[in-house]
C-alpha positions as CSV (number, residue, x, y, z in Angstrom):
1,X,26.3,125.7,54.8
2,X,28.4,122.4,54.9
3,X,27.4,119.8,57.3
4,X,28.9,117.0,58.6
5,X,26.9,114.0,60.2
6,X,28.1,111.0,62.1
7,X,26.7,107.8,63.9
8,X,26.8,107.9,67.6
9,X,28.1,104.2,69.1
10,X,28.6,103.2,72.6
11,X,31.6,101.6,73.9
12,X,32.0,100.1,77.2
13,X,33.3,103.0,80.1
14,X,34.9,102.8,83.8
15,X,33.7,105.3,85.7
16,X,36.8,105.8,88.6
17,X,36.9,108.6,91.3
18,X,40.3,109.2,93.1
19,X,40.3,110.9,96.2
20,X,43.0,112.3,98.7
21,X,44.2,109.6,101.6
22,X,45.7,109.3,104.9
23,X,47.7,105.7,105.5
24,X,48.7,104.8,108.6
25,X,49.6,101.1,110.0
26,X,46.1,99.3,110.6
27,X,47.3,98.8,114.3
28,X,49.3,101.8,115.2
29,X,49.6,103.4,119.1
30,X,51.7,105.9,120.5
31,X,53.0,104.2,123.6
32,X,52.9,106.3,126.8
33,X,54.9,105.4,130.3
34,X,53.6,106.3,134.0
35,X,56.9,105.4,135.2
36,X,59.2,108.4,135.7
37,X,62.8,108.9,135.5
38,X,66.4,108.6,133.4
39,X,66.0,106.9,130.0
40,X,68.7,104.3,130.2
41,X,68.2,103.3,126.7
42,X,65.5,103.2,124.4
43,X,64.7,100.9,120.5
44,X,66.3,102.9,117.6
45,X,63.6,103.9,114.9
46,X,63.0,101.3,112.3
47,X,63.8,98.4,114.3
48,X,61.3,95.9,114.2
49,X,59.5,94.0,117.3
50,X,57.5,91.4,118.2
51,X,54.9,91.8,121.1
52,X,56.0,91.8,124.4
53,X,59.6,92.8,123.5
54,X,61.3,95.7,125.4
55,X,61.6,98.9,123.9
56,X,63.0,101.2,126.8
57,X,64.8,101.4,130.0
58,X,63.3,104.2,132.9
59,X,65.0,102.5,135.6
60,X,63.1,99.4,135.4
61,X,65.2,97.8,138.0
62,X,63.8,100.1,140.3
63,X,60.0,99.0,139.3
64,X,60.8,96.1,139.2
65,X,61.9,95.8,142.9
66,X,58.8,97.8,143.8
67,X,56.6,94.8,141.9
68,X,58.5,92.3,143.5
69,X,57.9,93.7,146.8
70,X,54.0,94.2,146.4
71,X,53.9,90.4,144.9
72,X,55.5,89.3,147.9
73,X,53.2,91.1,150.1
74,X,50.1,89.4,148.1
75,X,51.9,86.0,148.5
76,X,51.9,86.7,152.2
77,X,48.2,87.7,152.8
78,X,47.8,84.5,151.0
79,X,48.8,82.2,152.9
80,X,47.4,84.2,155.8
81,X,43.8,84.1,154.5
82,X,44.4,80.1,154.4
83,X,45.4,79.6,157.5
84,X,42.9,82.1,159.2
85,X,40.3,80.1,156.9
86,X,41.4,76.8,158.6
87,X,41.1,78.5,161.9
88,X,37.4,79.9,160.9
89,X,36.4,75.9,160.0
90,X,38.2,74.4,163.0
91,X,36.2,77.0,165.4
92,X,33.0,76.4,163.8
93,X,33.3,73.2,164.4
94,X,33.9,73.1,167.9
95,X,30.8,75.7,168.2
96,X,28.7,73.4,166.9
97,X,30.4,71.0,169.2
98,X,29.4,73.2,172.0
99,X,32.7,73.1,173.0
100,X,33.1,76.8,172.3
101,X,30.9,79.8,172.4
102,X,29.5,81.4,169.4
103,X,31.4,84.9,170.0
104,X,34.6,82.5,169.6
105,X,33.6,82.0,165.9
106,X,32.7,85.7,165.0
107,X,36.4,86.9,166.3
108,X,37.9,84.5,163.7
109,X,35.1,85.6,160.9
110,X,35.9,89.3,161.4
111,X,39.8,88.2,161.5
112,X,39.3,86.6,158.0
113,X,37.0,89.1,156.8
114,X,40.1,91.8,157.2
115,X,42.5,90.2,156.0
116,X,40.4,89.4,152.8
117,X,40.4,93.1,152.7
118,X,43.8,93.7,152.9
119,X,44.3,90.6,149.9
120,X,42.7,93.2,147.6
121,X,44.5,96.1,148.3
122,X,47.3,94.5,147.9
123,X,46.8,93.4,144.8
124,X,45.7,96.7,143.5
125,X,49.0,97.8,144.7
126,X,50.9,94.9,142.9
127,X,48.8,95.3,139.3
128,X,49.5,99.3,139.9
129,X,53.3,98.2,140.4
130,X,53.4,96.0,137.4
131,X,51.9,98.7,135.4
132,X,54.6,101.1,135.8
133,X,57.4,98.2,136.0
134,X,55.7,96.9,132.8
135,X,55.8,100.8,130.9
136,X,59.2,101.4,132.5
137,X,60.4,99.0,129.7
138,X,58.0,99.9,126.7
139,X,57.2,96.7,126.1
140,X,55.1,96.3,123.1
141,X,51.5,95.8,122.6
142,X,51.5,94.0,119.2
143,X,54.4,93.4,116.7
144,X,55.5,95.9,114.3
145,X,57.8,98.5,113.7
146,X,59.3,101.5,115.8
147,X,58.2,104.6,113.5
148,X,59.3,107.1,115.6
149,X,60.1,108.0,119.2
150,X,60.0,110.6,121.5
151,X,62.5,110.1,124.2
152,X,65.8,110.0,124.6
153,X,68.7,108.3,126.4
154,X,69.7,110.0,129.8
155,X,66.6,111.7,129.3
156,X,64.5,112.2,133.2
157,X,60.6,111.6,132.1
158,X,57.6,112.2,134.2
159,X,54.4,109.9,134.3
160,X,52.6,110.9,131.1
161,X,55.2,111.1,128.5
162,X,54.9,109.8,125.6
163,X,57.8,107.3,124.2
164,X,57.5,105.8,121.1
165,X,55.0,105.1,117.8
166,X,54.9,101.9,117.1
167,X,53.0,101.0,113.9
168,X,52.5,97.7,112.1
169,X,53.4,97.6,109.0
170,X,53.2,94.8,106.8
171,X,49.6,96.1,106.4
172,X,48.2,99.8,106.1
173,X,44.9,101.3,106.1
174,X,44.3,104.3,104.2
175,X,41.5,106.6,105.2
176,X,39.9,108.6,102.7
177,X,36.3,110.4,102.6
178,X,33.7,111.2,99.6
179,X,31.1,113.4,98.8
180,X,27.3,112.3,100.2
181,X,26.2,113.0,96.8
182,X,28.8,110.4,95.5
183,X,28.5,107.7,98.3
184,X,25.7,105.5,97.0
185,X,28.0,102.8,95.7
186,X,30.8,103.1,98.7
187,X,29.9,99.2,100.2
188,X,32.5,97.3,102.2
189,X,34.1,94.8,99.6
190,X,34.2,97.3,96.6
191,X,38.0,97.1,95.2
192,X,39.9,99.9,96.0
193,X,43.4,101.2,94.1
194,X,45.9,103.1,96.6
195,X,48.7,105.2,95.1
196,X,51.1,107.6,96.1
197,X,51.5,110.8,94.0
198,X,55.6,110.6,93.9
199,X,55.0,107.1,92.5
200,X,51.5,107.3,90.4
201,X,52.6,103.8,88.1
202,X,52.8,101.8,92.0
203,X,49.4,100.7,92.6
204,X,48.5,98.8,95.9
205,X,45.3,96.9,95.4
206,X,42.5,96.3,98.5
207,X,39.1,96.7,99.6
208,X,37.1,98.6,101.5
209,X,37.3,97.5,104.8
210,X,34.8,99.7,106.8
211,X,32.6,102.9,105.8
212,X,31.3,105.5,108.4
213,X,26.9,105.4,108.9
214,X,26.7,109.0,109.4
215,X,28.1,112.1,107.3
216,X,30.3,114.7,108.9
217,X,27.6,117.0,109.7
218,X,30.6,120.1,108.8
219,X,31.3,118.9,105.3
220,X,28.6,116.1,104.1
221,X,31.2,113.5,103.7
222,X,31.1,109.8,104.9
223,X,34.3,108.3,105.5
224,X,36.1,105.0,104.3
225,X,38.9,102.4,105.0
226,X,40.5,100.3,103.1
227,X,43.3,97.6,104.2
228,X,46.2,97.7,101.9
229,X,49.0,95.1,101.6
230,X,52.7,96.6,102.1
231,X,54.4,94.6,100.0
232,X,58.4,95.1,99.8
233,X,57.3,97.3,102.7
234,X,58.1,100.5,100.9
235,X,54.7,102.5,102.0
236,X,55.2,104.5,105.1
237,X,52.7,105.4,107.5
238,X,51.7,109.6,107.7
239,X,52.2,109.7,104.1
240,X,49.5,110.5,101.7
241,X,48.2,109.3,98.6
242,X,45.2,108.5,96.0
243,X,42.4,106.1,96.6
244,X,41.1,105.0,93.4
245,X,37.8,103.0,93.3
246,X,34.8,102.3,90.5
247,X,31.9,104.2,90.8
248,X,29.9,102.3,87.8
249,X,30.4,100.4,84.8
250,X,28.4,101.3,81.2
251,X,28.5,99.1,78.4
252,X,27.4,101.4,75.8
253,X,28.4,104.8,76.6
254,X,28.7,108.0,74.2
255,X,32.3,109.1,75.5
């Protein structure tokens, strides 16, 4: 019987695992209203924002008013508690004069007293106003981009309703999970290579930003992050892709 024989060399390996994940912007919020009624006008989708900027119209001149009117009421009780607390030190005064009785002083307390009382009701009703003046206009938390929305112009919308996803995204966070049994190495810091399948040559380069202590107790996986640069901007959040990372180097391996 013939036989062949051959010497066995090592030469350096990567060992890479790729598994299946979820981007979305690394801040991303679906922005709900507690104001309620006709959509006047609302951002078109892709438009980008900076924080603080408008994105929608429920009647916001009506809120507005409405804040305007509790501020004013706050402003008052103001200047009411100062003057009764002028009245409380000039009355204390004369009844350690003994120019007035001591009842004289606890009238003017318990008159201060209340309206202190009132001072915070009425600003809970002016932060509660500025709340729904404030999501009457969908102004937005943190810049980004409009991604999607749910409402429409001349739309009526109740408190609740959702309005618009607004996403950041110059950069994305792409979630992804492994195996328990494969998990040893997963550390914050190891480099991580994101692609997407459409466009396997494209490879956005990051780290692992954040890995889970615990396993899902339904499928012994511990999930990952990693922070990816959108360069060009051409990766959309919701979409999903490869996470490609090292799992261990060998300098002399029999391949």
């Amino acid at each position: 019987v013939a036989v062949v024989t051959a010497e066995l060399k090592g030469m350096p390996w990567i060992d890479m695992a790729s598994y299946s994940a979820d981007l979305r912007g690394i801040e991303d919020a679906i922005l709900v209203t507690t104001a309620l009624g006709v959509v006047n006008s609302v951002a078109e989708v892709g438009r980008g924002v900076q924080a603080g900027q408008q994105l929608c119209d429920i009647e916001s001149d009506r809120y507005k008013v409405q804040y305007e009117a509790a501020k004013s009421a706050v402003d008052a009780n103001h200047a009411a508690q100062i003057a009764s607390k002028s009245e409380v030190d000039r009355t204390k005064a004369n009844v350690d004069a003994g120019s007035l009785g001591k009842a004289a002083l606890d009238g003017v307390v318990a008159q201060y007293a209340g309206l202190v009382a009132q001072g915070k009701g009425a600003e809970s009703q002016m932060m509660g106003a500025k709340k729904q003046w404030d999501d009457s206009r969908c102004l937005a938390p943190f810049s980004g981009l409009v991604a999607s929305r749910m409402i429409n112009r001349w739309q009526s919308v109740g408190a609740g309703t959702p309005t618009l996803r607004l996403v950041r995204n110059d950069r994305l966070e792409a979630t992804f999970t492994v195996p328990e049994t494969e998990a040893r190495e997963l550390k914050v810091g190891v480099p991580v290579e994101f692609f997407q399948l459409d466009e396997p040559d494209k490879v956005y380069k990051g780290n692992v930003s954040s890995v889970d202590l615990a396993a899902d107790a339904r499928n012994r996986t511990i999930g990952a992050k990693v922070v990816v640069l959108n360069a060009g901007g051409k990766l959309r959040p919701g979409v999903v892709g490869r996470a490609r990372l090292l799992r261990k180097k060998y300098t002399a391996a029999v391949v």
